[in-house]
Steps between C-alpha positions, in 0.01 A plus 500: 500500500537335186521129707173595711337502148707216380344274780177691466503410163605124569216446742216625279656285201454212786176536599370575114637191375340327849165614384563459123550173539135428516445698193377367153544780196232402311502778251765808462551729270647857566246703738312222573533182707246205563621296807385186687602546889418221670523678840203714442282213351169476750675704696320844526697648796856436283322649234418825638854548645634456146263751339598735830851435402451556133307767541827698671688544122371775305685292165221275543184667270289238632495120643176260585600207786245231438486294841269219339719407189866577705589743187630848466459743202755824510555717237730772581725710290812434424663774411440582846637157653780620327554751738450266831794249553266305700215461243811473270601155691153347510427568169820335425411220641143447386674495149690239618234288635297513165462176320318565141375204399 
């Protein structure tokens, strides 16, 4: 069991960093998140199936997907991303994609 969720596990981290790869953090701070995703950007079809995919984690309070500018705002809590190994890993990364400058 524990190697079904292993690979599980393994092919989510895959496709995440797939699609965060086209992902600019332009502001972070914990419980809130400001992203550029260039795969949404005039794209209004991409953009509704990332609010319909957002819109499936009840950590999320609340998220806007702005088609027309390609950016996403999220603020969520995170006290309960604690609790969600997934979340967990994404917020992990955004972290480490944020440049302060």
């Amino acid at each position: 069991m524990n190697n079904i969720l292993e690979e599980l596990s393994g092919s989510l981290r895959k496709k995440m960093l797939q699609h965060v790869a086209g992902v600019q953090v332009l502001h972070y701070i914990p419980g809130r998140v400001r992203i550029y995703f260039r795969q949404i950007y005039n794209s209004p079809a991409k953009a509704e199936e990332l609010r319909n995919y957002l819109g499936g984690f009840k950590e999320i309070r609340s998220f806007t997907v702005n088609h027309q500018t390609g950016t996403v705002l999220i603020e969520y809590s995170p006290e309960a991303v604690a609790g969600n190994k997934f979340l967990q890993e994404i917020e992990k990364l955004i972290v480490s994609r944020y440049d302060r400058r």
